[in-house]
N, C-alpha and C positions, 0 to 999 in steps of 0.2 A: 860261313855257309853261303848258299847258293838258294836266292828266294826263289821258288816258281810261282811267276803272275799267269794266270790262264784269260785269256780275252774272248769272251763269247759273245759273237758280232750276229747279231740277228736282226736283217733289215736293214737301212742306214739312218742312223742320223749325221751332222757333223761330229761331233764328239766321238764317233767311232771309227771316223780317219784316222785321230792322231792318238787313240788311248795310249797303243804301248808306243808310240814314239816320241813322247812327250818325257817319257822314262826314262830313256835310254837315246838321246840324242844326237851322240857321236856316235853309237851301237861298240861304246868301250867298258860299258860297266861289267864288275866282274863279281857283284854282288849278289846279281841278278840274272832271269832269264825270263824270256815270255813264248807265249804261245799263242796263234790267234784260230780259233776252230771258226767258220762262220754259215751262215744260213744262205749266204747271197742276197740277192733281191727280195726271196718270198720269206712270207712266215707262216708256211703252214707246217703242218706237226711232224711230218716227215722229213721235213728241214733241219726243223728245232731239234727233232733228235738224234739226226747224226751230229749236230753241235754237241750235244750233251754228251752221248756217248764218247767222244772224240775227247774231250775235256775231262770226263771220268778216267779216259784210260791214262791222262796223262798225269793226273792226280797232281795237280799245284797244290802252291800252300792257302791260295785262295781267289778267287773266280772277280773276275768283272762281269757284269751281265750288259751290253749296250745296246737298245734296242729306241725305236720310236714307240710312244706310248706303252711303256711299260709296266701297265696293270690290263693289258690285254691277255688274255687264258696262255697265249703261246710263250711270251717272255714269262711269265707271273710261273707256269708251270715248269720251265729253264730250269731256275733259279733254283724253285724247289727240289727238282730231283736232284740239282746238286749239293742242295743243301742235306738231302738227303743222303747223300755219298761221302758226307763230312766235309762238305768245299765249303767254307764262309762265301758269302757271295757281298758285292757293291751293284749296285746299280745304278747305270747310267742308263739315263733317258728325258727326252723332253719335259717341257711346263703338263705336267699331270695334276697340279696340285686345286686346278677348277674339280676333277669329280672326287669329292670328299668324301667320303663314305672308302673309293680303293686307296687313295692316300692315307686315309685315317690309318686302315691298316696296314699299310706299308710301313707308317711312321710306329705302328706298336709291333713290329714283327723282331726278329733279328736281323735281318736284312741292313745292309748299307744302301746309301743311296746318295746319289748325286742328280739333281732335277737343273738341268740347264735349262731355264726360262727360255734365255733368246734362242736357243735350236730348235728354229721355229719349221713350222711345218713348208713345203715346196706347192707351190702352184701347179698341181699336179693335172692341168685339163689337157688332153690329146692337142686341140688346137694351139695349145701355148708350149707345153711341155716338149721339146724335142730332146736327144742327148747335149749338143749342145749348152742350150739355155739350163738343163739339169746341173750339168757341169763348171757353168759359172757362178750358176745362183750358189752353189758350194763353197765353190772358192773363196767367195764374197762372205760366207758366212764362218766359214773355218776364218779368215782376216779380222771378223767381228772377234768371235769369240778369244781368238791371241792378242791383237792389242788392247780390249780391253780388260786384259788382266784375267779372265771367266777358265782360258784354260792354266793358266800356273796355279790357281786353287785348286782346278782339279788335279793336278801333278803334286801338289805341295799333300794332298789328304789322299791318296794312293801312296806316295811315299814315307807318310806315314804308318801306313801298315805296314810295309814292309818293311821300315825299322824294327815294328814289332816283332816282325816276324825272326829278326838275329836278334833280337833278345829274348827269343825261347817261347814267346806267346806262340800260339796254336787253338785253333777251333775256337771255342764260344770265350777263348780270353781275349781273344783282339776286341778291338774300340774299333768299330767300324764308325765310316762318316757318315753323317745325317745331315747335307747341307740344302739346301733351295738358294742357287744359284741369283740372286738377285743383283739388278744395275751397280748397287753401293757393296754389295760382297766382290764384284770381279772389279772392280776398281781399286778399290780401296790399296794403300800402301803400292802405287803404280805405276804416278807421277809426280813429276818435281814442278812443274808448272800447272797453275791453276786453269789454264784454259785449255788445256791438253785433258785434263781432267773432265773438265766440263764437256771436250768436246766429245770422250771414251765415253762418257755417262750417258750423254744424248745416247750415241751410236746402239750402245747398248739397250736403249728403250726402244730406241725404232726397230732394232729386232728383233723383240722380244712382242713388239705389236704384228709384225710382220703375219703368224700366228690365226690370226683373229681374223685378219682380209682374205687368207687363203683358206678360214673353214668358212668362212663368208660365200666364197667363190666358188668351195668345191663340194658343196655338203648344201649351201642355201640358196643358191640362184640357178635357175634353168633358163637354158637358149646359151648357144654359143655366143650370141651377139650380145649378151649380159653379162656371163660371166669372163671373157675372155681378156677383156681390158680390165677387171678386177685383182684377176692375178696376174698381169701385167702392171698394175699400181704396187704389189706387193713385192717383186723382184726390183724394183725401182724405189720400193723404198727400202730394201737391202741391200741396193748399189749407194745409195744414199748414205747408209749406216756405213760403209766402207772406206765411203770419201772423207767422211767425222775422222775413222780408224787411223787413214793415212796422216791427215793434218794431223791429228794430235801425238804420231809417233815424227814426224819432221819437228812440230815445237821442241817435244823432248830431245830431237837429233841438236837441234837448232842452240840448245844452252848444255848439251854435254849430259844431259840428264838420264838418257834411256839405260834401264835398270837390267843388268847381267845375272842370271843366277846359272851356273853348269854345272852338272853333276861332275862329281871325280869317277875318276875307276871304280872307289870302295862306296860310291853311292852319296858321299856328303856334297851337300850342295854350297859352291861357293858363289861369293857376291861381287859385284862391283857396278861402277856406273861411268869413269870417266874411258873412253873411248881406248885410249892409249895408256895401259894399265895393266895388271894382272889380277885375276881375281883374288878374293880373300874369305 
């Protein structure tokens, strides 16, 4: 059979660059099919529901919902009307799990969920913000989240479901994921060198701090002359987290180590790590 992934992009964060391309990498799988309905830039409600409807009409076997802060009313109610419509939904979205009270219920609902700590919010001030600088501070953060391992979990627990999904599960029988993204969860099984390791683990904390300097910047300091160089510390310390990214994938290049996994055609994923090789 032929799973259908639906990808409902409201907003951006990183995570919602590469959902379905993380899936389907060669775009040979024949297992599979995806579809991406999206909001654009805004998240108002008239956005959000031509994503919904758009995603209703195409009736997958079950929805990603990817949005920044997703226990805000626009994503939170997404989900719901698809939930509504029979669509299992996952959710992907940034570190939410500071306001406990909508995590609590995130975490007791049926909902899946995947909480990327380090996609961390952008230094959003007019003065700093141009396309440009928007477009590398990405870059740099999408580099974060792949070598340090953050998105093959999230690709390893996606394709999970839809294993289940050819093996006959449907609706409230999948196991959806319930993960919180943490520095030692995207790492973990990564590296074959210890300092590569160390150095992914740093990278990974420094962007997941990143976060903090830019609600600092855009939410708690007034005057351009205050906050401007603040979210200017925080894109420099996600170019920072990047330069960790890079050393620690040369270490792994450097001893033959860097870890291969590709999907086949029928979706199984295979392994390897020496360069000159074929997978297994």
């Amino acid at each position: 059979m032929v799973v259908k992934v639906g990808i409902a992009k409201l907003g951006n964060i990183a995570s919602g660059v590469m959902a379905e391309l993380l899936l389907d990498e060669r775009a040979d799988r024949n297992d599979m099919q995806t579809f991406m309905a999206t909001s654009g830039t805004k998240l108002q409600p008239e956005d959000i529901e031509r994503v919904v409807e758009n995603m209703k009409a195409w009736a997958p076997d079950f929805c990603i919902v990817v949005s920044p802060n997703g226990v805000l009313p626009g994503p939170k109610g997404a989900r719901e009307a698809l939930a509504a419509a029979g669509i299992p939904c996952v959710v992907i979205t940034d570190d939410i799990t500071s306001k406990k009270d909508d995590f609590a219920a995130l975490k007791e609902s049926d909902f899946g969920y995947i909480i990327m700590k380090a996609d961390s919010m952008i230094g959003a001030r007019r003065e700093f913000l141009d396309p440009v600088e928007m477009s590398d501070y990405n870059g740099n953060l999408v580099k974060v989240l792949t070598i340090t391992g953050a998105f093959r979990k999230l690709q390893f627990a996606i394709d999970k479901v839809i294993d289940q999904v050819k093996e006959g599960k449907k609706g409230a029988e999948l196991e959806l994921p319930k993960i919180v993204m943490t520095s030692d969860k995207a790492v973990v099984d990564e590296f074959s060198n210890p300092y590569a390791y160390a150095k992914a683990r740093a990278a990974y904390e420094i962007a997941q701090a990143v976060a903090g300097v830019n609600v600092k910047a855009c939410f708690m300091t007034k005057g351009h002359e205050n906050y401007t160089p603040i979210v200017a510390s925080a894109h420099e310390m996600m170019r920072a987290a990047t330069l960790l990214c890079d050393e620690a994938r040369e270490i792994e290049k450097g001893c033959d180590g860097v870890i291969r996994m590709p999907h086949k055609a029928d979706g199984e994923i295979v392994r390897k790590t020496e360069l000159i090789s074929k997978p297994w």
